[in-house]
ChimeraX commands (.cxc) that place a marker at each C-alpha (Angstrom):
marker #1 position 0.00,0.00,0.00 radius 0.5
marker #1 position 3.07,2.30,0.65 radius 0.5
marker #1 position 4.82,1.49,-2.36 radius 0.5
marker #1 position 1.59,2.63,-4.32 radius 0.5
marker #1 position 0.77,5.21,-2.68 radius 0.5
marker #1 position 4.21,6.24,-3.27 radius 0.5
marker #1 position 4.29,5.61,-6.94 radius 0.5
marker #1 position 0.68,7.39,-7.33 radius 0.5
marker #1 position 2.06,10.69,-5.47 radius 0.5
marker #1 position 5.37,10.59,-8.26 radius 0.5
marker #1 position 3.11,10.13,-10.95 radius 0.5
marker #1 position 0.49,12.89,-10.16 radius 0.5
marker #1 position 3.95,15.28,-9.01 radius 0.5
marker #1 position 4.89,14.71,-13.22 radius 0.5
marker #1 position 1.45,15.37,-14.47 radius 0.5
marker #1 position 0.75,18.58,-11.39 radius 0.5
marker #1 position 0.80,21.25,-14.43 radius 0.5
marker #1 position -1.01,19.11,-17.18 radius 0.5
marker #1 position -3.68,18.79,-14.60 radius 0.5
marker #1 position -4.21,22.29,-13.81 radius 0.5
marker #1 position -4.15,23.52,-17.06 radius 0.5
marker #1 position -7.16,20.84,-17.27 radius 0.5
marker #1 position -8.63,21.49,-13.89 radius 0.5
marker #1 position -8.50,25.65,-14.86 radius 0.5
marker #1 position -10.09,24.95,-18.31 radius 0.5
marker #1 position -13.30,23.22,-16.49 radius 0.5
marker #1 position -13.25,25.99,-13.91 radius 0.5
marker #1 position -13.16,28.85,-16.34 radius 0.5
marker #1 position -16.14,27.52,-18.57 radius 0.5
marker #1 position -17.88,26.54,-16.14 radius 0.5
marker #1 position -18.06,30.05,-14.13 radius 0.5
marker #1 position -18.86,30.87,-18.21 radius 0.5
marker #1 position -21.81,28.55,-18.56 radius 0.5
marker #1 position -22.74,29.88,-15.16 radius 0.5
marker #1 position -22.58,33.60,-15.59 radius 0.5
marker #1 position -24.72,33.22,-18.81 radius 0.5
marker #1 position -27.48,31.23,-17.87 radius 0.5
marker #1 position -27.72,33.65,-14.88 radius 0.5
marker #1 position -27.37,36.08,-17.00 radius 0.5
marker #1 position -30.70,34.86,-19.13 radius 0.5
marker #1 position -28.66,34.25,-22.32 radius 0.5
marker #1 position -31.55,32.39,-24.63 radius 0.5
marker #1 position -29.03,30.21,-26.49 radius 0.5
marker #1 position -27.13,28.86,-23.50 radius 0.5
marker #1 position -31.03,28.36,-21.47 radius 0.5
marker #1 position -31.98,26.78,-25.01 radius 0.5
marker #1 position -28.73,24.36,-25.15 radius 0.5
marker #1 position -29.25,23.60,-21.38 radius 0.5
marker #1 position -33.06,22.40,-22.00 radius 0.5
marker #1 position -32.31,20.65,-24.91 radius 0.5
marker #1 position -29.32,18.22,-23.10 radius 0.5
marker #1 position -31.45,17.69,-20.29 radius 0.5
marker #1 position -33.96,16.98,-22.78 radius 0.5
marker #1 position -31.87,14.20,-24.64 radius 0.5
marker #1 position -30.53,12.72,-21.46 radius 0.5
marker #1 position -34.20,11.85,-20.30 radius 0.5
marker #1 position -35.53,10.40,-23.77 radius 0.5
marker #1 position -32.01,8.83,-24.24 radius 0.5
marker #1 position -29.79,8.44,-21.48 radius 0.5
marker #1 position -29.54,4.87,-19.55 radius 0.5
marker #1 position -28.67,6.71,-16.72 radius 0.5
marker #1 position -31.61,9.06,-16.29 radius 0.5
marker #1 position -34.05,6.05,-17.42 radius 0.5
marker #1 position -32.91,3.80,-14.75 radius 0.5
marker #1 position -33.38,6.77,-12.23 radius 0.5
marker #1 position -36.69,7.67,-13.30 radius 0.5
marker #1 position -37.44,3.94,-12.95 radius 0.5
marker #1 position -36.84,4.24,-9.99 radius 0.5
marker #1 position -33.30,2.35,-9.42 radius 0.5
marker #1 position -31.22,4.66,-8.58 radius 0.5
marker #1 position -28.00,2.24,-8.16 radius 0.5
marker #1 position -28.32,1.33,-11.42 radius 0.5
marker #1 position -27.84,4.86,-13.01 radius 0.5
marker #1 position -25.37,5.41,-10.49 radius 0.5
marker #1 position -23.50,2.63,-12.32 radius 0.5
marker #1 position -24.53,3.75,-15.89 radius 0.5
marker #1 position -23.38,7.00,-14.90 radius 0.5
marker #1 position -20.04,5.83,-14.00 radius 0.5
marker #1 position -19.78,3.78,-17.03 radius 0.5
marker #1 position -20.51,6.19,-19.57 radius 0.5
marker #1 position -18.41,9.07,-17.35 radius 0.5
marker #1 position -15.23,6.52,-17.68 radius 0.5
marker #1 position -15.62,4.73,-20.72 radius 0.5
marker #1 position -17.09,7.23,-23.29 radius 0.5
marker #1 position -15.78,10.32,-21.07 radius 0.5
marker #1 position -12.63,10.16,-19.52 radius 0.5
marker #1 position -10.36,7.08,-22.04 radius 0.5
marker #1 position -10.72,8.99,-24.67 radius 0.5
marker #1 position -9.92,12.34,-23.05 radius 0.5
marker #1 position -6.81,10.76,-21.79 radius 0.5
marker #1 position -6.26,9.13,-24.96 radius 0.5
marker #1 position -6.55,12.09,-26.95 radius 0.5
marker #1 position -3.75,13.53,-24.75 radius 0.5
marker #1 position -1.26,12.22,-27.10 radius 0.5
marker #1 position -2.23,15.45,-29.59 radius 0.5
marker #1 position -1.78,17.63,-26.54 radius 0.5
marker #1 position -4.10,20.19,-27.51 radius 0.5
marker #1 position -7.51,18.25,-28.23 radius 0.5
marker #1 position -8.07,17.51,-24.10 radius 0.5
marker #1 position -8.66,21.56,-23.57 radius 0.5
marker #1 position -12.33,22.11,-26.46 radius 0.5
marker #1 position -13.54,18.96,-24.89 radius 0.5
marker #1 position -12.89,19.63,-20.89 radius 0.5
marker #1 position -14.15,23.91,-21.91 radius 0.5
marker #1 position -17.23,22.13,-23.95 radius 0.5
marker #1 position -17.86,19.91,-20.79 radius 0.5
marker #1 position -17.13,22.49,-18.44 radius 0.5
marker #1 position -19.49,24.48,-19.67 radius 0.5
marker #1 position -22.26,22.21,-20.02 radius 0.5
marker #1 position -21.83,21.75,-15.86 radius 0.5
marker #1 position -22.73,25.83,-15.72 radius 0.5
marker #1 position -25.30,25.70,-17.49 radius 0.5
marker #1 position -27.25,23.46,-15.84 radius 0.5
marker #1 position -26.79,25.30,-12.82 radius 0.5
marker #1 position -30.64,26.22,-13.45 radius 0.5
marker #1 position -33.32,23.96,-13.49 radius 0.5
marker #1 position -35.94,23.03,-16.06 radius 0.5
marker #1 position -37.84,26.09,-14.62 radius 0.5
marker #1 position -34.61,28.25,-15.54 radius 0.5
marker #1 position -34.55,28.81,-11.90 radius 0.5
marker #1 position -30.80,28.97,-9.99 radius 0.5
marker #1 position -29.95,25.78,-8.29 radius 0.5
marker #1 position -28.17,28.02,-6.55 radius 0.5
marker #1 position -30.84,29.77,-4.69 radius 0.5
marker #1 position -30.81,27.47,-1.72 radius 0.5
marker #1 position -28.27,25.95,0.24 radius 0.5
marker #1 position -29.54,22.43,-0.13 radius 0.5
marker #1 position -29.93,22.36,-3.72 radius 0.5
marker #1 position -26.74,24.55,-4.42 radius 0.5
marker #1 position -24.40,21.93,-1.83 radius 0.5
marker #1 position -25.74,19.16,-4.27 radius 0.5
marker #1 position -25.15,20.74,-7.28 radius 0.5
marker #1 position -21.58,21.85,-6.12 radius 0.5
marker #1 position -20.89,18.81,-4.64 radius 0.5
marker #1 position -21.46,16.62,-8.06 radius 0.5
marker #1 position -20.27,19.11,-10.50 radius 0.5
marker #1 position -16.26,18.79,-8.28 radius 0.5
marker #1 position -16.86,15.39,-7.83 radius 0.5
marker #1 position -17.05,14.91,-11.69 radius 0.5
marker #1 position -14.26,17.54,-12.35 radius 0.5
marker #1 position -11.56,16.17,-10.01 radius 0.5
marker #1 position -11.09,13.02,-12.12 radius 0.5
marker #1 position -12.15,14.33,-15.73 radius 0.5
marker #1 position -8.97,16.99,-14.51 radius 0.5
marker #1 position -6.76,14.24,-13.78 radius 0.5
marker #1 position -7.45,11.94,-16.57 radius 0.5
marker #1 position -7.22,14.54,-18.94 radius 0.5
marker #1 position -4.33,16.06,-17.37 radius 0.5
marker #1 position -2.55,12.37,-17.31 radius 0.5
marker #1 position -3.30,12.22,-20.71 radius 0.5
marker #1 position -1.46,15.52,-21.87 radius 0.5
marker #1 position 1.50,14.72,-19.84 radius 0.5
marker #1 position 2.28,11.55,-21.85 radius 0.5
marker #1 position 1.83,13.42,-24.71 radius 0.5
marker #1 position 4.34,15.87,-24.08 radius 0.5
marker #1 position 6.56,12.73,-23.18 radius 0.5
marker #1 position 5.66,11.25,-26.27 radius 0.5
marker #1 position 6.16,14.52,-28.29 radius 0.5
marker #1 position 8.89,15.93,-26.76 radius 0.5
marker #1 position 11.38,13.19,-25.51 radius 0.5
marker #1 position 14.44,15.27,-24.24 radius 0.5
marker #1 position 14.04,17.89,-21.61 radius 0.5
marker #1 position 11.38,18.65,-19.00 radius 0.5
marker #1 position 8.49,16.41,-20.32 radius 0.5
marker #1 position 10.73,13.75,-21.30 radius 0.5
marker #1 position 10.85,10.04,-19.48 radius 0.5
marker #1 position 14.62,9.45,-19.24 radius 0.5
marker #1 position 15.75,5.65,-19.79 radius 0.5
marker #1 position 12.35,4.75,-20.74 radius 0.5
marker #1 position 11.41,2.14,-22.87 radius 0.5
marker #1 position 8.79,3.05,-25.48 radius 0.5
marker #1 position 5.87,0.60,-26.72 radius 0.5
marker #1 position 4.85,1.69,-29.87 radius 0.5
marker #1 position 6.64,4.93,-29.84 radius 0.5
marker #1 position 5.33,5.62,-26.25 radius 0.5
marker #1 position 7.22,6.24,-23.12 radius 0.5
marker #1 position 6.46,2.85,-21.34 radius 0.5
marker #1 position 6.74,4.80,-18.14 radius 0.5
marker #1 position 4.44,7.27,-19.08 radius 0.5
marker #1 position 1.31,4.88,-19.60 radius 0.5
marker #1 position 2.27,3.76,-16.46 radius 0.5
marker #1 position 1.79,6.91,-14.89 radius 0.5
marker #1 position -1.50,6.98,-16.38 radius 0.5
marker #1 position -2.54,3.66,-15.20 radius 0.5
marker #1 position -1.22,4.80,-11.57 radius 0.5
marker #1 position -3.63,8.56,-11.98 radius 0.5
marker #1 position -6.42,5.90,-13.35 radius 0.5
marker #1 position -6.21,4.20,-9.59 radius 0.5
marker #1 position -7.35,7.21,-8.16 radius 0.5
marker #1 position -9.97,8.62,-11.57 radius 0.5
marker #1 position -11.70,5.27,-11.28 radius 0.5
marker #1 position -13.50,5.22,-7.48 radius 0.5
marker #1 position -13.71,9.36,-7.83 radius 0.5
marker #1 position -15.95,8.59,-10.41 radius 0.5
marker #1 position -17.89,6.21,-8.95 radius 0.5
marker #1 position -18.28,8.26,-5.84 radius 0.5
marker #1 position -19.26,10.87,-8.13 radius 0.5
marker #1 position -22.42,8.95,-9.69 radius 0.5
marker #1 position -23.26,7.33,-6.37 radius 0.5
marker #1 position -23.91,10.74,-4.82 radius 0.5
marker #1 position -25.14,12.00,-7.59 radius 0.5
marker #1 position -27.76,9.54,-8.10 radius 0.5
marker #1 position -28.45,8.69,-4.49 radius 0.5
marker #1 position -28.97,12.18,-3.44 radius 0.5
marker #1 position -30.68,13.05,-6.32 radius 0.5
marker link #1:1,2 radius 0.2
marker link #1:2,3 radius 0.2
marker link #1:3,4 radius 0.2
marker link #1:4,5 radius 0.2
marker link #1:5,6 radius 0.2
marker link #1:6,7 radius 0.2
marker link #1:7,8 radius 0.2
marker link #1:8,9 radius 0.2
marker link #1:9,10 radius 0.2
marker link #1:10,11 radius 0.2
marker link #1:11,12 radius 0.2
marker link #1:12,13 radius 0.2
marker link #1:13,14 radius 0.2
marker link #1:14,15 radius 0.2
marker link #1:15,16 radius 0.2
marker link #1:16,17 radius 0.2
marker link #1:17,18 radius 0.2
marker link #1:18,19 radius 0.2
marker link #1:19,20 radius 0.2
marker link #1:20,21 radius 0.2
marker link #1:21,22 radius 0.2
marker link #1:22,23 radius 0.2
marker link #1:23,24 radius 0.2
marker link #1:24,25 radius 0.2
marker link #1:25,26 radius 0.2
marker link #1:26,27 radius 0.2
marker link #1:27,28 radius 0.2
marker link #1:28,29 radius 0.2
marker link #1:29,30 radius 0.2
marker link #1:30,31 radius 0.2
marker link #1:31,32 radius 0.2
marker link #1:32,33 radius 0.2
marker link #1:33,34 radius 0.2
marker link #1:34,35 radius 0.2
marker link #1:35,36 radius 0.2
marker link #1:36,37 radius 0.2
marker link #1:37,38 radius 0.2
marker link #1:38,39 radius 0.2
marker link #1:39,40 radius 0.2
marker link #1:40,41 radius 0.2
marker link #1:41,42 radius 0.2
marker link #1:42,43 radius 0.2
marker link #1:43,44 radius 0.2
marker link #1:44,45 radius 0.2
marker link #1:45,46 radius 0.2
marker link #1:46,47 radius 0.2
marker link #1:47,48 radius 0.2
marker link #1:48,49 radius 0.2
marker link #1:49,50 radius 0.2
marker link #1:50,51 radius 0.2
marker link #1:51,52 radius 0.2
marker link #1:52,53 radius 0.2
marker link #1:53,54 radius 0.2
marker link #1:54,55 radius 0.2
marker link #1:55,56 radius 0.2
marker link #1:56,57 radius 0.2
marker link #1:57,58 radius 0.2
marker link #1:58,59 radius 0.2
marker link #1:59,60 radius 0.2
marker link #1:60,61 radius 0.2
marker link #1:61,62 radius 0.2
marker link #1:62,63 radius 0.2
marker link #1:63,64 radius 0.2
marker link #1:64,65 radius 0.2
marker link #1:65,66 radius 0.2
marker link #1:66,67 radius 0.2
marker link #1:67,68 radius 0.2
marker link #1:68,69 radius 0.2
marker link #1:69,70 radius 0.2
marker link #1:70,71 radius 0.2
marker link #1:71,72 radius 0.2
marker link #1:72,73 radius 0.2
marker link #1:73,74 radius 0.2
marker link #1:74,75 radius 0.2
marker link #1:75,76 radius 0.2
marker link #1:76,77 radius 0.2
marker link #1:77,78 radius 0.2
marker link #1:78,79 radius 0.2
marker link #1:79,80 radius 0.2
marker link #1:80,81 radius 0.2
marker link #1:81,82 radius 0.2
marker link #1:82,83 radius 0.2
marker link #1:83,84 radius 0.2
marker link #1:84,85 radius 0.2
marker link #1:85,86 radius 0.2
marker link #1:86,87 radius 0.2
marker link #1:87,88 radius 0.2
marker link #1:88,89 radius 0.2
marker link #1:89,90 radius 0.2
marker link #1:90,91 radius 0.2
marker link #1:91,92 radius 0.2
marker link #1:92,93 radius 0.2
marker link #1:93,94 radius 0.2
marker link #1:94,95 radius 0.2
marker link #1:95,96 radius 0.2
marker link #1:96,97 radius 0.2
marker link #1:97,98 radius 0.2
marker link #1:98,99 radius 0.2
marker link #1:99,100 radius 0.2
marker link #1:100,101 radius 0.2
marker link #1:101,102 radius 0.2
marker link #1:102,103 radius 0.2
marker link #1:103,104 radius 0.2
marker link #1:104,105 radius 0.2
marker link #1:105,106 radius 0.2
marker link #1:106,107 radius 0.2
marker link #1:107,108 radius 0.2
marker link #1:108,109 radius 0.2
marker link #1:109,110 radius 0.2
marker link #1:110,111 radius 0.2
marker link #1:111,112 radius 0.2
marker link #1:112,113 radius 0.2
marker link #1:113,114 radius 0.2
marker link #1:114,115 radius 0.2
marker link #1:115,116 radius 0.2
marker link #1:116,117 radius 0.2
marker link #1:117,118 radius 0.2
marker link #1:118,119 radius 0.2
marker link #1:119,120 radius 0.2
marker link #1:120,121 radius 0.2
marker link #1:121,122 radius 0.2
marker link #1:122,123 radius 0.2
marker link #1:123,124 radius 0.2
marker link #1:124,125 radius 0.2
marker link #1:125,126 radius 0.2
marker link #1:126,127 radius 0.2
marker link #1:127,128 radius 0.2
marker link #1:128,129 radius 0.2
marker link #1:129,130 radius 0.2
marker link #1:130,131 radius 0.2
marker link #1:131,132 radius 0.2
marker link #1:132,133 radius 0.2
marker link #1:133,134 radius 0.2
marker link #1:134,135 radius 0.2
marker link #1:135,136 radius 0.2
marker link #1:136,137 radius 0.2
marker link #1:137,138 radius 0.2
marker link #1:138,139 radius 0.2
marker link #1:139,140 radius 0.2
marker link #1:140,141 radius 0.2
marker link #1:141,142 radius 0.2
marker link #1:142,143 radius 0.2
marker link #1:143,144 radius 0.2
marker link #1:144,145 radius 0.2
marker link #1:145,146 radius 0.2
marker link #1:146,147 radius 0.2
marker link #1:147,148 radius 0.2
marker link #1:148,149 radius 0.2
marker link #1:149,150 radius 0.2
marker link #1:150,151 radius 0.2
marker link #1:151,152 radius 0.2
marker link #1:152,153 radius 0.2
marker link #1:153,154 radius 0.2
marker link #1:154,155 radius 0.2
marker link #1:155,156 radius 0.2
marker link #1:156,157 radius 0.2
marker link #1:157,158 radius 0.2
marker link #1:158,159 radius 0.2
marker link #1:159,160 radius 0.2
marker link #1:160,161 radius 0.2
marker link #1:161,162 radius 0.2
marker link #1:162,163 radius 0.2
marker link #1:163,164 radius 0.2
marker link #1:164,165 radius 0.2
marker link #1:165,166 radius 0.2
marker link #1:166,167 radius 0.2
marker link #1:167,168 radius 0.2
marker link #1:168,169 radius 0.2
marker link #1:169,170 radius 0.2
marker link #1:170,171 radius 0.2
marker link #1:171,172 radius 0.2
marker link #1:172,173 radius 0.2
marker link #1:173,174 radius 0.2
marker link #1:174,175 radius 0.2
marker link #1:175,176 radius 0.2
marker link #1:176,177 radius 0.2
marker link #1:177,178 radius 0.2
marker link #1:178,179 radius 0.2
marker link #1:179,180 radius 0.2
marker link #1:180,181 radius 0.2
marker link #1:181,182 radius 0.2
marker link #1:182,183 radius 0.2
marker link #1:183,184 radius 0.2
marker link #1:184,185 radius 0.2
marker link #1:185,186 radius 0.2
marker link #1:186,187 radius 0.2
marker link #1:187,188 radius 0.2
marker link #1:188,189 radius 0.2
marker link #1:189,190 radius 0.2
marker link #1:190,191 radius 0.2
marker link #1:191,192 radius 0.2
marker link #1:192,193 radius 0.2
marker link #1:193,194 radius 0.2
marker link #1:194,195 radius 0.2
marker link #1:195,196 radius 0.2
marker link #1:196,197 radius 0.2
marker link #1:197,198 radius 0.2
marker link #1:198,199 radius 0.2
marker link #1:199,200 radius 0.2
marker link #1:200,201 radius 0.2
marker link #1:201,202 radius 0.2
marker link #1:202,203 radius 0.2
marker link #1:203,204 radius 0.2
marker link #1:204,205 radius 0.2
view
């Protein structure tokens, strides 16, 4: 338990910046998505009812909750938030640059549904606002560090020599070897974040 511990703390120390350039993208666009829907922008009200829309007509997740299993959309939730969410994110790491539309498009989805179907803040009361708060960090801690993870080993990919390379390391398939292990060491802690994310989410809801 030491030794991993150990191993997780050197592998998020290598990927602190990627992270936070991740973790301030999500920030930014969401206080963005925020501001405007407060603000009564139409379009960003408009794009707000029409995702909530689609997630109730087509979302496992939302269908199992309004069915009235709530563990079960907890665990769609967590499936769709790793597999179809963060992989790819992290995968897409490797081109450095494609992480940052996708965690500002996402970020900004999680302002904007800071009102409710009503258009009414979920702000307005300290109930409602701790649950919305709650989820939307929840789901941003790991998205941050799976993204982040994933630029890192790009920039060890890209960029060999100097700062962002992996000295000594043996490459599989022209990647750092010790760089997807990084990943897989960030991906210990991204995997049970996200599942505590869709548990309270979904159990609270």
């Amino acid at each position: 338990m030491v030794i991993l511990f150990r191993s997780l703390n050197s592998a998020l120390q290598r990927a602190r910046q990627p992270i936070l350039w991740i973790g301030r993208t999500y920030l930014l666009d969401v206080v963005a998505g925020a501001l405007m829907v407060h603000a009564g922008s139409g379009f960003a009200l408009s794009q707000g009812d029409k995702i909530v829309g689609q997630a109730v007509a087509t979302d496992p997740a939302t269908g199992a909750l309004l069915s009235g299993m709530p563990v079960r959309a907890a665990l769609f939730d967590f499936a769709g938030n790793l597999g179809r969410g963060a992989i790819p994110t992290t995968v897409m790491g490797l081109g450095l640059v494609f992480p940052f539309p996708v965690a500002a498009y996402r970020g900004w989805i999680g302002g904007i549904v800071s009102v409710d179907g009503e258009h009414k803040s979920r702000l307005r009361n300290w109930r409602e606002a701790s649950y919305y708060l709650g989820v939307l960090v929840l789901q941003l801690i790991p998205y941050s560090l799976a993204g982040g993870a994933g630029v890192r080993l790009g920039l060890g990919f890209l960029f060999p020599k100097g700062r962002w390379g992996y000295k000594g390391s043996k490459r599989w398939l022209t990647i750092p070897a010790d760089g997807v292990r990084d990943v897989a060491r960030v991906y210990v802690l991204v995997v049970p974040l996200f599942l505590v994310a869709s548990l309270v989410e979904f159990l609270f809801a």
